[in-house]
C-alpha positions as CSV (number, residue, x, y, z in Angstrom):
1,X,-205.0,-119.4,53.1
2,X,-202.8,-117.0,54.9
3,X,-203.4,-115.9,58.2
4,X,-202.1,-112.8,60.4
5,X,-200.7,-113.6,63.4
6,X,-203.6,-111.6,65.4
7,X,-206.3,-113.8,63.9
8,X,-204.2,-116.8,64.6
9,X,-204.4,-116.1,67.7
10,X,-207.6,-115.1,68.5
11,X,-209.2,-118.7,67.0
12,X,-207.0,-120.1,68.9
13,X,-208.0,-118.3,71.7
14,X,-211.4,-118.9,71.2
15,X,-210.9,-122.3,70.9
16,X,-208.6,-123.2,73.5
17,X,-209.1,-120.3,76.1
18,X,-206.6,-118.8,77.6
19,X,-204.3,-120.7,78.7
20,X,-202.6,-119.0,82.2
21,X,-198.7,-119.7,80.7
22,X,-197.6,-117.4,83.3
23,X,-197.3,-117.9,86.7
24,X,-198.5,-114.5,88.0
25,X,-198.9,-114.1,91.9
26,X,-202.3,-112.7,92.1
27,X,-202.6,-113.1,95.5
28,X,-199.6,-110.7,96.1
29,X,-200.9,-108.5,93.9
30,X,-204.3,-108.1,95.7
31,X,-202.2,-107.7,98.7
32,X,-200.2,-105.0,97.5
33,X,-202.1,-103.4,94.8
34,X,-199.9,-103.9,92.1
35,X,-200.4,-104.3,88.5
36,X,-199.5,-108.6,87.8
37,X,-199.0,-107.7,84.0
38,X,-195.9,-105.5,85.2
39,X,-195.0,-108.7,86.9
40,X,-195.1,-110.3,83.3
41,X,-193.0,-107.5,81.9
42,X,-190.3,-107.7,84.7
43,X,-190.0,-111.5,84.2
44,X,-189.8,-110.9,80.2
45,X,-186.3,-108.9,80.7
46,X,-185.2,-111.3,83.2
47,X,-185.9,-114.1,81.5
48,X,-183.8,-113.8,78.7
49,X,-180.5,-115.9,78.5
50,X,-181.2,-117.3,81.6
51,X,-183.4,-120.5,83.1
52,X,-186.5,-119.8,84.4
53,X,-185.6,-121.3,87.8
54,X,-183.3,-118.1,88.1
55,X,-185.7,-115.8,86.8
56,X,-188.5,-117.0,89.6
57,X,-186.1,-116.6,92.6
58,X,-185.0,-112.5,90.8
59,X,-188.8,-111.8,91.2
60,X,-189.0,-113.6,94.1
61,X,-187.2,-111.2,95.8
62,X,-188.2,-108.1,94.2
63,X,-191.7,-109.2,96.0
64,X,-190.1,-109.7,99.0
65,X,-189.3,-106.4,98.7
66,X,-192.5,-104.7,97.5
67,X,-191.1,-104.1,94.3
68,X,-193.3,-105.1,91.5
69,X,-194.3,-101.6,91.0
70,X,-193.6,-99.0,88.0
71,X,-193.3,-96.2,90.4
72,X,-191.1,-98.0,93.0
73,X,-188.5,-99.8,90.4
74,X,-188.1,-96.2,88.3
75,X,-187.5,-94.5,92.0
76,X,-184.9,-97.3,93.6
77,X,-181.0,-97.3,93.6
78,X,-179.5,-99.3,90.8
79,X,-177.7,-100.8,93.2
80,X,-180.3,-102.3,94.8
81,X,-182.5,-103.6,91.3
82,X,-179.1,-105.4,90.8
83,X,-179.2,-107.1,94.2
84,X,-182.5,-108.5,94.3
85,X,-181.9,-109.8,90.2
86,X,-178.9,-110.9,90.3
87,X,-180.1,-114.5,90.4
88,X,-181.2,-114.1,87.0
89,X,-177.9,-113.4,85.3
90,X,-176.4,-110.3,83.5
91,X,-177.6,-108.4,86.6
92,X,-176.1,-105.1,85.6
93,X,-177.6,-105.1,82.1
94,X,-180.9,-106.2,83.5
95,X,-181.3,-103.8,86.3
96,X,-180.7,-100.7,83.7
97,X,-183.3,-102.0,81.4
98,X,-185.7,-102.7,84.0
99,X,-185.4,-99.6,85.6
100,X,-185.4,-97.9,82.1
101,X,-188.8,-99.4,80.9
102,X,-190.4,-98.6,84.0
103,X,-189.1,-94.9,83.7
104,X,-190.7,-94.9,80.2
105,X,-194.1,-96.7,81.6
106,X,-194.1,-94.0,83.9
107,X,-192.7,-90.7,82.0
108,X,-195.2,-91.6,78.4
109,X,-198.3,-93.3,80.0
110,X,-198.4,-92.2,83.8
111,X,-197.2,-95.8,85.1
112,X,-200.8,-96.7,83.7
113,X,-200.3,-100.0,81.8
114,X,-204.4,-99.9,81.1
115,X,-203.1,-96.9,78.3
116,X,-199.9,-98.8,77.4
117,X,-202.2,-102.1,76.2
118,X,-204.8,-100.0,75.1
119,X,-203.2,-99.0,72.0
120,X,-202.7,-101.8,68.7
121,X,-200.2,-104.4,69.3
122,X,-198.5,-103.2,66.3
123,X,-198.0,-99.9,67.7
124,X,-197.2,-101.5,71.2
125,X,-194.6,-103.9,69.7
């Protein structure tokens, strides 16, 4: 029997339940009126050739600065993106595509990631 991946994973949702694999501060996000899935996207680029340890203490203080927001990370200095990641390794590199996806999120659905997920995960992927 072959499977797609989508159906895989919607009987295994069903009958497991979500499963809460990341760590998303929804308590700042209340606070600050943030979006948590941007929070999932930032630590996605962050997170790659780097430990996760690293990756928590970059995020860490992009919430210290109120910066888990599409609108504020396309807006801010390079400069300062590469600061508060720089934890997380290849700082330079990372900073550029953060502040290039958010720029995107913003400039194609308004910053609004209710249209971005709202479309197929094919077409999103």
């Amino acid at each position: 029997m072959k499977l797609k991946p989508s159906t895989l994973y919607k009987i295994l949702l069903t009958e497991f339940g979500p499963q809460k694999w990341w760590p998303v501060d929804n308590v700042y996000h209340k606070k600050n009126h943030t979006d948590p899935r941007f929070e999932i996207i930032i630590g996605a680029v962050l997170t790659q050739n780097t430990a996760w340890s690293n990756v928590e203490k970059a995020v860490n203080n992009l919430k210290k600065e109120n910066m888990i927001d599409i609108n504020k990370i396309s807006n801010q200095k390079l400069d300062n993106i590469k600061k508060w990641i720089k934890p997380s390794g290849f700082f330079n590199q990372k900073a550029v595509r953060l502040q290039n996806l958010a720029k995107f999120l913003k400039k194609e659905y308004k910053g609004d990631l209710d249209i971005f997920f709202g479309r197929e995960t094919d077409v999103i992927r």
